[in-house]
Backbone as JSON Lines, residues from 0, in Angstrom:
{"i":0,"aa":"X","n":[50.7,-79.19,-18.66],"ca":[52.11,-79.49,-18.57],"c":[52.45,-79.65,-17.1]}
{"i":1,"aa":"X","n":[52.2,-81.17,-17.03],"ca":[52.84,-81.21,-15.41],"c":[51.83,-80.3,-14.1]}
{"i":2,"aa":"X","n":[51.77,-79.63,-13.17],"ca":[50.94,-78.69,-12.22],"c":[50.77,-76.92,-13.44]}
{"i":3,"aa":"X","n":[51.72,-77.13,-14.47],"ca":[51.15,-75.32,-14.7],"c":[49.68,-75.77,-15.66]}
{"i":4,"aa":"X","n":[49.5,-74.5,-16.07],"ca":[48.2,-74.4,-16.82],"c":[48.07,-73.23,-17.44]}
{"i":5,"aa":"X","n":[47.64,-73.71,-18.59],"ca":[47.63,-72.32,-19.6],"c":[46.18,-72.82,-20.76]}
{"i":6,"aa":"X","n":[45.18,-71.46,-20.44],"ca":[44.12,-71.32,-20.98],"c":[44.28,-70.57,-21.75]}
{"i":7,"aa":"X","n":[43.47,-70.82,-23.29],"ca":[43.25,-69.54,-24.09],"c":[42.4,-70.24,-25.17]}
{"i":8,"aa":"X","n":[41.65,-69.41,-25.73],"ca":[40.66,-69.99,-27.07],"c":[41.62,-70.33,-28.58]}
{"i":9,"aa":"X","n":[43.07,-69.96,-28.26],"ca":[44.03,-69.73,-28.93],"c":[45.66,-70.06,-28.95]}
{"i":10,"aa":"X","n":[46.5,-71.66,-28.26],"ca":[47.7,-71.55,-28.23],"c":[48.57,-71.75,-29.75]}
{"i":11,"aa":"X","n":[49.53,-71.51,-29.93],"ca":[50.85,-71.77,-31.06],"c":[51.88,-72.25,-29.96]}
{"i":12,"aa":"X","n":[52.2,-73.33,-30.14],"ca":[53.04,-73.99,-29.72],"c":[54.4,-74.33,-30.39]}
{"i":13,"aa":"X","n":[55.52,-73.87,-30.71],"ca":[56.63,-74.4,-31.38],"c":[57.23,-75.43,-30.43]}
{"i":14,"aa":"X","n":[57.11,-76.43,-30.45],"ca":[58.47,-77.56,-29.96],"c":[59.61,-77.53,-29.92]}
{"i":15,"aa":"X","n":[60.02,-77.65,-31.29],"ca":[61.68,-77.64,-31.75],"c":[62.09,-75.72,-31.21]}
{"i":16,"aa":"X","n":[61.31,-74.96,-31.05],"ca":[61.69,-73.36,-30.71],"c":[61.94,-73.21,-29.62]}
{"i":17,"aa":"X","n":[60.79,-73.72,-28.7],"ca":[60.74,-74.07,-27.58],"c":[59.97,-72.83,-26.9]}
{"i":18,"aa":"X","n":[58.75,-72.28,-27.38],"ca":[58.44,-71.08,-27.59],"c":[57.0,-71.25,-27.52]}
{"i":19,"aa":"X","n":[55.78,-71.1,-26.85],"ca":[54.51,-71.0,-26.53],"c":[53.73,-69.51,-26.79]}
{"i":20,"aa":"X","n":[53.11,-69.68,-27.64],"ca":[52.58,-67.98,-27.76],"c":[50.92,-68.19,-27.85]}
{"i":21,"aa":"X","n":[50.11,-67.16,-27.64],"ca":[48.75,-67.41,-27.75],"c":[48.27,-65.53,-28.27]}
{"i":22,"aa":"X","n":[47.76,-65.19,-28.99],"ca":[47.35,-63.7,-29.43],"c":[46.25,-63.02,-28.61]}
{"i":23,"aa":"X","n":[45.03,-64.34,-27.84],"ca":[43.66,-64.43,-27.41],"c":[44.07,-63.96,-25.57]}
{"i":24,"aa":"X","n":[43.16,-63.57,-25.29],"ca":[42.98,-63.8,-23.82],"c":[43.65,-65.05,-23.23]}
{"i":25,"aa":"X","n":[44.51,-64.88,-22.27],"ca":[44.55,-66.19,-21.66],"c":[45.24,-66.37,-19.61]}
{"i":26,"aa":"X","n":[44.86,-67.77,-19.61],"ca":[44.93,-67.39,-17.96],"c":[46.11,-68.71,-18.19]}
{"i":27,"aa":"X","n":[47.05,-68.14,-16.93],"ca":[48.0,-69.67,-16.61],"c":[48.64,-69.48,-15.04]}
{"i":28,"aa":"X","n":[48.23,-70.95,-14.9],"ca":[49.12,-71.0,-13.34],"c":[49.98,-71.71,-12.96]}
{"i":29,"aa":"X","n":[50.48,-71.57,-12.24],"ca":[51.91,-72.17,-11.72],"c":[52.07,-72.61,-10.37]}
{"i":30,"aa":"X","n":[51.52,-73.61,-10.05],"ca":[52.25,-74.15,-8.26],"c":[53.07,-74.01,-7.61]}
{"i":31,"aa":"X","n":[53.5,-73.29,-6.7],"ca":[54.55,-72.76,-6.24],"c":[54.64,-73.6,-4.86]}
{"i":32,"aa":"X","n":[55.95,-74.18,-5.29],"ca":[56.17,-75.68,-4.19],"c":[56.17,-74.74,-2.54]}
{"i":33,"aa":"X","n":[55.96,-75.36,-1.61],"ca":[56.24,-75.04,-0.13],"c":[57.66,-74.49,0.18]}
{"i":34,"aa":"X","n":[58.71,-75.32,-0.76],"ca":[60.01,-74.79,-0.47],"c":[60.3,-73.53,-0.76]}
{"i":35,"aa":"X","n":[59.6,-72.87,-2.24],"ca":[59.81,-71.98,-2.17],"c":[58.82,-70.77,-1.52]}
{"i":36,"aa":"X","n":[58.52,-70.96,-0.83],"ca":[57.64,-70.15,-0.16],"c":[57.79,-70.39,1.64]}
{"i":37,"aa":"X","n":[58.99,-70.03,1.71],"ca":[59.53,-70.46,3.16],"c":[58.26,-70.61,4.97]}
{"i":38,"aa":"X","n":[57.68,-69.64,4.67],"ca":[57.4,-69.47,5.72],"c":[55.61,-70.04,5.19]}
{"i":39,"aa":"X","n":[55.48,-70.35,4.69],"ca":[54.71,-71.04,4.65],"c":[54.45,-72.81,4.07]}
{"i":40,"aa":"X","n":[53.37,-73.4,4.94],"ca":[53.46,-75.15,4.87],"c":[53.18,-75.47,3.51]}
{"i":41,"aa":"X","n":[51.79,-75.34,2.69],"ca":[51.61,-75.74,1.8],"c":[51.97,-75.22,0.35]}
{"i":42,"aa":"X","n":[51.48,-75.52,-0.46],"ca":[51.92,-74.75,-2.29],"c":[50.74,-73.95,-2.17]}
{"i":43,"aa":"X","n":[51.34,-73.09,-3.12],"ca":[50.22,-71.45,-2.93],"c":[50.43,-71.55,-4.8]}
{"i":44,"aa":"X","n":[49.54,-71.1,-5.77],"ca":[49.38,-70.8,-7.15],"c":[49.7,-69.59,-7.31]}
{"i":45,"aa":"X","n":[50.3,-69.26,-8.33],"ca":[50.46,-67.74,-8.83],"c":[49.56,-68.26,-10.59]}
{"i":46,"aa":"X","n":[48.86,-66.85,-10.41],"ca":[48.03,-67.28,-11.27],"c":[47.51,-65.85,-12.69]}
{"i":47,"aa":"X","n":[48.21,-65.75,-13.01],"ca":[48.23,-64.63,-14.21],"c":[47.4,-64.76,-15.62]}
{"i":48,"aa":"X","n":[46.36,-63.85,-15.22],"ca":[45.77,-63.29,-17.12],"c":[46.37,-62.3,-17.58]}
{"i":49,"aa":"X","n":[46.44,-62.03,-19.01],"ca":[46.5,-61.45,-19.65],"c":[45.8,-61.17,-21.24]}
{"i":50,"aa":"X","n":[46.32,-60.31,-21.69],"ca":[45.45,-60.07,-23.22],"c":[46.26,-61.34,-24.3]}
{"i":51,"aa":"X","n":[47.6,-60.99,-24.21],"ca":[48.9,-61.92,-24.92],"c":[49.6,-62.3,-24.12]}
{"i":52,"aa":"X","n":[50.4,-63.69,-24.71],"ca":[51.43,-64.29,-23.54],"c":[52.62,-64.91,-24.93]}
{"i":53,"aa":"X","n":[53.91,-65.57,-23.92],"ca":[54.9,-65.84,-25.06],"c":[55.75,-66.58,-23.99]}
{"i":54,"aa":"X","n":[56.16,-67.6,-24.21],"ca":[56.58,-68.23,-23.05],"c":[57.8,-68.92,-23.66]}
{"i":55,"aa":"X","n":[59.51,-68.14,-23.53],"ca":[60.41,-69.23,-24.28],"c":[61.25,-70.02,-23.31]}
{"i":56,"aa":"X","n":[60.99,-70.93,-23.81],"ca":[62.22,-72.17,-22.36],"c":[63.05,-71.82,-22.53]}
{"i":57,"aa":"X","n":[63.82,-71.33,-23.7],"ca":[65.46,-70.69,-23.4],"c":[65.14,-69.28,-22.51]}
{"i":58,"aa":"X","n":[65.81,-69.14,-21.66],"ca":[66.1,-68.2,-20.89],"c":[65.02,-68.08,-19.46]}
{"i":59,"aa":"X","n":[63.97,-69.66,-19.98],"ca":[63.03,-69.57,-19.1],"c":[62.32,-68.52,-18.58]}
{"i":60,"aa":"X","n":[61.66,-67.74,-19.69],"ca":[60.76,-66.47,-19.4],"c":[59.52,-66.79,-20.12]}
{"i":61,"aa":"X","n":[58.56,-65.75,-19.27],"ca":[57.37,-65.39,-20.1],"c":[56.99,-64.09,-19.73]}
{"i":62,"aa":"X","n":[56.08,-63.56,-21.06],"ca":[56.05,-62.08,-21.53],"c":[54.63,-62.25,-21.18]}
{"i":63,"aa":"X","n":[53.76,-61.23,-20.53],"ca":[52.46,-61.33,-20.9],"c":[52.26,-59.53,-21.02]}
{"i":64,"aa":"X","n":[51.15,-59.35,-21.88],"ca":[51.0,-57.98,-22.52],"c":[49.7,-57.82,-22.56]}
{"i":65,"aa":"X","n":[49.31,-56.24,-21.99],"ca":[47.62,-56.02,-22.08],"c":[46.6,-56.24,-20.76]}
{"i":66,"aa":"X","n":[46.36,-56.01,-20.26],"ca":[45.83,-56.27,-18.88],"c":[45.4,-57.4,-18.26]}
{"i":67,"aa":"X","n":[47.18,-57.09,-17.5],"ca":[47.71,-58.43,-16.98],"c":[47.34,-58.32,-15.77]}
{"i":68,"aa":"X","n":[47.32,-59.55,-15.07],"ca":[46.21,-59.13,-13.66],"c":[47.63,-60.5,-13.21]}
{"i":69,"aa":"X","n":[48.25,-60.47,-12.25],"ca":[48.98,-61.48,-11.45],"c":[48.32,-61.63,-10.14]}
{"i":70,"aa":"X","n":[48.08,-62.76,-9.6],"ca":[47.7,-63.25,-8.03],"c":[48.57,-64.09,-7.46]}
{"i":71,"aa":"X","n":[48.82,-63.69,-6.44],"ca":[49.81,-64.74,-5.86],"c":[49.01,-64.62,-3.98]}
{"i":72,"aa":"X","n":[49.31,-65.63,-3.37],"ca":[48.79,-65.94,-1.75],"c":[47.85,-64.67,-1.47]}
{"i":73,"aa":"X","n":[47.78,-63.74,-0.82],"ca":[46.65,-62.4,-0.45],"c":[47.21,-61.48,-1.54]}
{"i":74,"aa":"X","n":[47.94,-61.33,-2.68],"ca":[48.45,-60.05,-3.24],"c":[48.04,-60.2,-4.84]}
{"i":75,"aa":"X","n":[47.08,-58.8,-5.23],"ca":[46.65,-58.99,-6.64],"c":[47.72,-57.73,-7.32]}
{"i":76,"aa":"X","n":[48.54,-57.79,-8.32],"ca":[49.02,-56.76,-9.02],"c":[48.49,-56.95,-10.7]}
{"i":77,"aa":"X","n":[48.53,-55.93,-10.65],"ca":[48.04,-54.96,-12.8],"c":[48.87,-54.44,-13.15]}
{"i":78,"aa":"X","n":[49.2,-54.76,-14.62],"ca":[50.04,-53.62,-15.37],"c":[49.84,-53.91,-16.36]}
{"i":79,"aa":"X","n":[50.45,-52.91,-17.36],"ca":[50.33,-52.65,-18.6],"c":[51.11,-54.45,-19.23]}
{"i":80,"aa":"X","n":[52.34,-54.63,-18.6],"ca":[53.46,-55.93,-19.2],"c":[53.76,-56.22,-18.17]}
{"i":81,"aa":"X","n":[53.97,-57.87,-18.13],"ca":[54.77,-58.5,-17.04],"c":[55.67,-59.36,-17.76]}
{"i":82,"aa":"X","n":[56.98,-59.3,-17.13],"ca":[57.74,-60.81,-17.58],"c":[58.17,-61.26,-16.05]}
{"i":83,"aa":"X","n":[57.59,-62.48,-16.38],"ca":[57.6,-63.81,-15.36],"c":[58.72,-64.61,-15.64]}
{"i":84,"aa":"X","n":[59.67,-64.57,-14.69],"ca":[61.3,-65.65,-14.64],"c":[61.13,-66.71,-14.21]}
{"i":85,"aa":"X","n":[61.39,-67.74,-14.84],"ca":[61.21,-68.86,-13.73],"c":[62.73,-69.47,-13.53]}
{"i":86,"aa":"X","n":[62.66,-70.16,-12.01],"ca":[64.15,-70.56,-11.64],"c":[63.92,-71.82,-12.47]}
{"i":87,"aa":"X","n":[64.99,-72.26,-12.65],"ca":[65.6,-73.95,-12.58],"c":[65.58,-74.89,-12.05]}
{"i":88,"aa":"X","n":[64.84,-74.34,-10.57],"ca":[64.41,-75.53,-9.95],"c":[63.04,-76.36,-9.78]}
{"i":89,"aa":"X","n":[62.3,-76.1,-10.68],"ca":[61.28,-76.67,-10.91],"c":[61.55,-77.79,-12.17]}
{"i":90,"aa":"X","n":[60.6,-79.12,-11.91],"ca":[61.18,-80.11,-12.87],"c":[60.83,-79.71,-14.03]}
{"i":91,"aa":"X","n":[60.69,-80.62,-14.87],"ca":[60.58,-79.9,-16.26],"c":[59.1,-80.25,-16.62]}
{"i":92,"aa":"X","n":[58.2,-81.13,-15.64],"ca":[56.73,-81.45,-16.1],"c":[56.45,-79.74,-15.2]}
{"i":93,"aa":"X","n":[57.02,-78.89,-14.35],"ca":[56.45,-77.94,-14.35],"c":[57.65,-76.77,-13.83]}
{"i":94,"aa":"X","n":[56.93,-75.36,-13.4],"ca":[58.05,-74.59,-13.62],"c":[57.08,-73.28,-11.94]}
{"i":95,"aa":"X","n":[58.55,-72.74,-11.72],"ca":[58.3,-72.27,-10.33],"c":[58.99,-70.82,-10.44]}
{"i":96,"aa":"X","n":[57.66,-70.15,-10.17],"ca":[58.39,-68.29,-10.27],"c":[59.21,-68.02,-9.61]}
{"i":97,"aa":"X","n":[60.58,-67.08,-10.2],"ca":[61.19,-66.89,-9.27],"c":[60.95,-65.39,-8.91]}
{"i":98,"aa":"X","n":[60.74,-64.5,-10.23],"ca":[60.57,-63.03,-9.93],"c":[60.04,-62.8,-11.25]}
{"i":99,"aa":"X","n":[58.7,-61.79,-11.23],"ca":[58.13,-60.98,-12.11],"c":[58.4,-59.57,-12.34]}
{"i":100,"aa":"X","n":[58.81,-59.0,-12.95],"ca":[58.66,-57.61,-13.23],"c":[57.9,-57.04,-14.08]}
{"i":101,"aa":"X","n":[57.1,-55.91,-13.3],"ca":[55.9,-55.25,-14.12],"c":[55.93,-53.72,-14.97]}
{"i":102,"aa":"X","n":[55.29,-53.82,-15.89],"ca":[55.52,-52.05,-16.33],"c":[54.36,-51.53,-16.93]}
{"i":103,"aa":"X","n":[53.84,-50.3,-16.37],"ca":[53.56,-49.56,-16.66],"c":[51.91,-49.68,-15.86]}
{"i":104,"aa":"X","n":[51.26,-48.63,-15.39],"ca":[50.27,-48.46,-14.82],"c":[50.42,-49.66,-13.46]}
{"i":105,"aa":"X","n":[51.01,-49.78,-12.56],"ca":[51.14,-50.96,-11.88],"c":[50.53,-50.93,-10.57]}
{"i":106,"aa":"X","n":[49.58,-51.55,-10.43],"ca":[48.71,-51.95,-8.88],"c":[48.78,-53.4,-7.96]}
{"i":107,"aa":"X","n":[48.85,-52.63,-7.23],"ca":[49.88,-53.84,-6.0],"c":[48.31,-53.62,-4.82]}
{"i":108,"aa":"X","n":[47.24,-54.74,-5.07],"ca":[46.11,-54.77,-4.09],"c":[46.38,-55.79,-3.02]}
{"i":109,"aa":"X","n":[46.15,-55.56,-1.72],"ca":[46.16,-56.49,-0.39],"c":[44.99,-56.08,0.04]}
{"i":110,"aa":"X","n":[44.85,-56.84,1.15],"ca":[43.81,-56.59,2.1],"c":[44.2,-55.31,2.78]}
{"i":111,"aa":"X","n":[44.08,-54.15,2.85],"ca":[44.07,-53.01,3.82],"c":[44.78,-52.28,3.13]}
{"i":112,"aa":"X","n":[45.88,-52.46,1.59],"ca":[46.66,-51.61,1.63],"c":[46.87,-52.07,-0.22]}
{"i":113,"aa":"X","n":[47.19,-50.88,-0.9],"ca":[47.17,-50.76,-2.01],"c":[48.08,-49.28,-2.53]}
{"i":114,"aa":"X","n":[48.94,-50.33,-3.84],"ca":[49.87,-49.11,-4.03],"c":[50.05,-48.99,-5.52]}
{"i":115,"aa":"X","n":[51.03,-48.41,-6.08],"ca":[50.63,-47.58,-7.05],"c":[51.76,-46.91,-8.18]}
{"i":116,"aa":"X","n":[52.49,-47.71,-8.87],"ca":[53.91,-47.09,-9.34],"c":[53.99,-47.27,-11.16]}
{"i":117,"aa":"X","n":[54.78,-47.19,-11.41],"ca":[54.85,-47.28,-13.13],"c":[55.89,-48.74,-13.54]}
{"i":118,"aa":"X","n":[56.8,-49.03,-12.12],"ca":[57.61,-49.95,-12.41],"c":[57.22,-50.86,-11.17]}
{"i":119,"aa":"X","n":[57.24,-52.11,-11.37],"ca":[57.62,-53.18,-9.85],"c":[58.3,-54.35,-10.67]}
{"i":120,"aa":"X","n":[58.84,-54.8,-9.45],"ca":[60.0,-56.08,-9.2],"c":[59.01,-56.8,-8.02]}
{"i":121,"aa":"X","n":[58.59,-58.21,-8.96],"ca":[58.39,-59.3,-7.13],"c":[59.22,-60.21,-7.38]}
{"i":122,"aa":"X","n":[59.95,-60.66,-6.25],"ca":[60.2,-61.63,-6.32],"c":[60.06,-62.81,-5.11]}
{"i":123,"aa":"X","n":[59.6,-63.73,-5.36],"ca":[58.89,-64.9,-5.11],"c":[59.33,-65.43,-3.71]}
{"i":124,"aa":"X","n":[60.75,-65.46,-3.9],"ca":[60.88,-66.47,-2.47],"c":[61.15,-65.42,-1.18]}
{"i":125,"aa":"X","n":[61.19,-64.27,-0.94],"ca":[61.39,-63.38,-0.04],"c":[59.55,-62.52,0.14]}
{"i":126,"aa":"X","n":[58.78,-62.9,-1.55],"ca":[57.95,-62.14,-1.05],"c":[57.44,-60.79,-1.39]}
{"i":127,"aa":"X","n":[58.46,-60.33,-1.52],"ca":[58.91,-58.53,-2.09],"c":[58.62,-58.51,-2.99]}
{"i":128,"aa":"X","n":[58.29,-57.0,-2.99],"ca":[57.59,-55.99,-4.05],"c":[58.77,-54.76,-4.33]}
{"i":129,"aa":"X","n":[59.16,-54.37,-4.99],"ca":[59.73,-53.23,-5.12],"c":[59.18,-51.87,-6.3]}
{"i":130,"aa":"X","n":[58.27,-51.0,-6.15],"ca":[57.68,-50.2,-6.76],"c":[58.54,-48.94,-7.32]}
{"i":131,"aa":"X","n":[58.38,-48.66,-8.23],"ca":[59.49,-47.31,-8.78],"c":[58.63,-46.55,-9.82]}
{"i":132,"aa":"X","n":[59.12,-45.21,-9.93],"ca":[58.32,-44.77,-11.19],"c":[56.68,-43.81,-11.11]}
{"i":133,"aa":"X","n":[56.55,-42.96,-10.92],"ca":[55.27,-42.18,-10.75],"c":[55.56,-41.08,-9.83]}
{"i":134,"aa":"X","n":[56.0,-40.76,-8.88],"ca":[56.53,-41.85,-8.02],"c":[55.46,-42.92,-7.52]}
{"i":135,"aa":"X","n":[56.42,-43.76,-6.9],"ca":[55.23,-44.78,-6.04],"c":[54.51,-44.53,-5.18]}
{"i":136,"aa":"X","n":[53.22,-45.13,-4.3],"ca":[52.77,-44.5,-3.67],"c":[52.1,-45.65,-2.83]}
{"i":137,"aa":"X","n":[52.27,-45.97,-1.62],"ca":[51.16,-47.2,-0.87],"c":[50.35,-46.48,0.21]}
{"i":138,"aa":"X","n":[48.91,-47.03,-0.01],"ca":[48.26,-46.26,0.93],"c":[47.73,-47.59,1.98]}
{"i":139,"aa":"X","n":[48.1,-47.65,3.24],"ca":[47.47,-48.59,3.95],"c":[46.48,-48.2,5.15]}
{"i":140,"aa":"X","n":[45.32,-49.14,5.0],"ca":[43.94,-48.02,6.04],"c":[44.36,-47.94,7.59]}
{"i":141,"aa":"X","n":[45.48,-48.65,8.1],"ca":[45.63,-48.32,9.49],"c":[47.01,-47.24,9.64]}
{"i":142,"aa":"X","n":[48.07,-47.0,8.62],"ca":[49.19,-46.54,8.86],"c":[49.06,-45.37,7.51]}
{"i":143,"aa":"X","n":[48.79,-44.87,6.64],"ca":[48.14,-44.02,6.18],"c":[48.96,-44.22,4.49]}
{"i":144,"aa":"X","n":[49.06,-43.1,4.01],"ca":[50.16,-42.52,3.07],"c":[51.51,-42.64,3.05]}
{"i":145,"aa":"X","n":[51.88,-43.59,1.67],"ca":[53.41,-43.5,1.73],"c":[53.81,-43.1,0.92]}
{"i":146,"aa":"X","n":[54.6,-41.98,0.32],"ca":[55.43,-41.96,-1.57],"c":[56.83,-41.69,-1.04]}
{"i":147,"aa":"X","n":[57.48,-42.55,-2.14],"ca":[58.94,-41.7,-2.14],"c":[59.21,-42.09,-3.57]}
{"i":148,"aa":"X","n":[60.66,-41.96,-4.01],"ca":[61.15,-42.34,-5.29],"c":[61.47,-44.34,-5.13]}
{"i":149,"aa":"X","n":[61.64,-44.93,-4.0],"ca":[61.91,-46.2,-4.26],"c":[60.49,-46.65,-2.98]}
{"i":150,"aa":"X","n":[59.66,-47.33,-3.12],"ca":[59.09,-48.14,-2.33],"c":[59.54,-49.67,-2.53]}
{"i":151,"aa":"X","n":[59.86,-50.32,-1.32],"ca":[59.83,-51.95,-0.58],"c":[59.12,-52.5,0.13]}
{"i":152,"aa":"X","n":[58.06,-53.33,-0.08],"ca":[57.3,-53.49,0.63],"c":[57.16,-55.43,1.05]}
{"i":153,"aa":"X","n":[56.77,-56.18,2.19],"ca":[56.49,-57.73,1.65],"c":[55.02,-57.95,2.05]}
{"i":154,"aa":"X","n":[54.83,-58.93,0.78],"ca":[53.39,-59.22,1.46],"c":[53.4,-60.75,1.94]}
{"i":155,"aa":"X","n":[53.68,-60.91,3.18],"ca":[54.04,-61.77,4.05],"c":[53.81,-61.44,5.59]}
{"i":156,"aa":"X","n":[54.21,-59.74,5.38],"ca":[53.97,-59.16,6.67],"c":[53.73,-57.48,6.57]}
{"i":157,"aa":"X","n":[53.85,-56.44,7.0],"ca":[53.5,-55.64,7.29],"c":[54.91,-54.68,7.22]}
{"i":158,"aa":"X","n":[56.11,-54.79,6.31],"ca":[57.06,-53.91,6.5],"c":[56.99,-53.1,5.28]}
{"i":159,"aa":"X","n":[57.6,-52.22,5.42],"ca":[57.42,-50.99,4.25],"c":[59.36,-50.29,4.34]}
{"i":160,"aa":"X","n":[59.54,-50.56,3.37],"ca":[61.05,-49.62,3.44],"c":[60.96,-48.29,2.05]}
{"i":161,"aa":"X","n":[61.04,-47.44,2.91],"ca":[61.03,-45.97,1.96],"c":[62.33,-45.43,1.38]}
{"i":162,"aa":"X","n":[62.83,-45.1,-0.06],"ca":[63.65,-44.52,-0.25],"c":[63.01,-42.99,-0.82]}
{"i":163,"aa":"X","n":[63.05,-41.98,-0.26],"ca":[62.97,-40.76,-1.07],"c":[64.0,-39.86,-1.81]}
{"i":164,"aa":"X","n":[64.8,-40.22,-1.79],"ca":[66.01,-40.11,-2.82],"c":[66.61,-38.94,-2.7]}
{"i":165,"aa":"X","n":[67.9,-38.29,-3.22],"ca":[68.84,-37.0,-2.66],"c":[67.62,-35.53,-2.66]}
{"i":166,"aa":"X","n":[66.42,-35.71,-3.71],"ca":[65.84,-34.27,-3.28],"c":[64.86,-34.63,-2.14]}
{"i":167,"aa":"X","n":[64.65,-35.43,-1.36],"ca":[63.33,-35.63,-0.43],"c":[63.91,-37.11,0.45]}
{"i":168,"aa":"X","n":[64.97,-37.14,1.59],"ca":[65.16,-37.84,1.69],"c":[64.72,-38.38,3.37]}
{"i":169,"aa":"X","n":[64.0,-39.61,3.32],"ca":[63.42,-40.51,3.77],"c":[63.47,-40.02,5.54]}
């Protein structure tokens, strides 16, 4: 469909629903234009497996369930569920993330630094990660140990914003 892509030994496609589902393993990616990815020149792929997927054009979402593995430019995250938003501004031969949110068991891998929460929020054109839940926890090999009740982090660059909340605060 246009730049995305969706693998599986298994799709159901409704048309008139407007509704893509697959039960099997499956991988799909998405081109993520230059515009939205400001600070950088070219298109970068976000590129997500999972066990199940469900993709409805109304509301422009997709569900993926079962060990979901998301990649986007240097950043690999896992969780139990992801739902993937896509904006409106992608044409309709293809479609452009705007923000994923993950749940449950959730791993946020980079080069040097890896973290660790029950909830995250990315969203796409800023970059950001927002971790919640366990609590969160990022460990990076040059700046050490982080937990609080809200972690912010971008993987673009090297900032970390800590909330430790009214009993442990920041």
């Amino acid at each position: 469909h246009g730049t995305d892509v969706v693998e599986s030994a298994a799709i159901d496609i409704y048309r008139a629903q407007g509704r893509v589902r697959s039960g099997s393993r499956v991988l799909t990616s998405f081109l993520q234009p230059g515009s939205a990815l400001p600070d950088m020149k070219k298109s970068a792929p976000v590129t997500i497996r999972a066990d199940k997927l469900e993709f409805l054009e109304d509301g422009r979402q997709a569900t993926y369930q079962g060990n979901v593995q998301m990649e986007t430019e240097n950043t690999t995250m896992t969780s139990d569920h992801l739902d993937v938003f896509f904006s409106n501004e992608g044409t309709p031969e293809s479609s452009v993330v705007e923000r994923a949110v993950g749940d449950g068991h959730v791993v946020v891998v980079q080069p040097g630094r890896r973290a660790t929460g029950e909830h995250s929020a990315y969203f796409a054109d800023t970059g950001k990660i927002l971790m919640t839940g366990g609590p969160p926890t990022l460990f990076d090999q040059e700046k050490g140990f982080t937990t609080g009740q809200k972690l912010t982090f971008f993987i673009r660059d090297d900032r970390i914003f800590l909330d430790g909340g009214e009993e442990s605060p920041t």
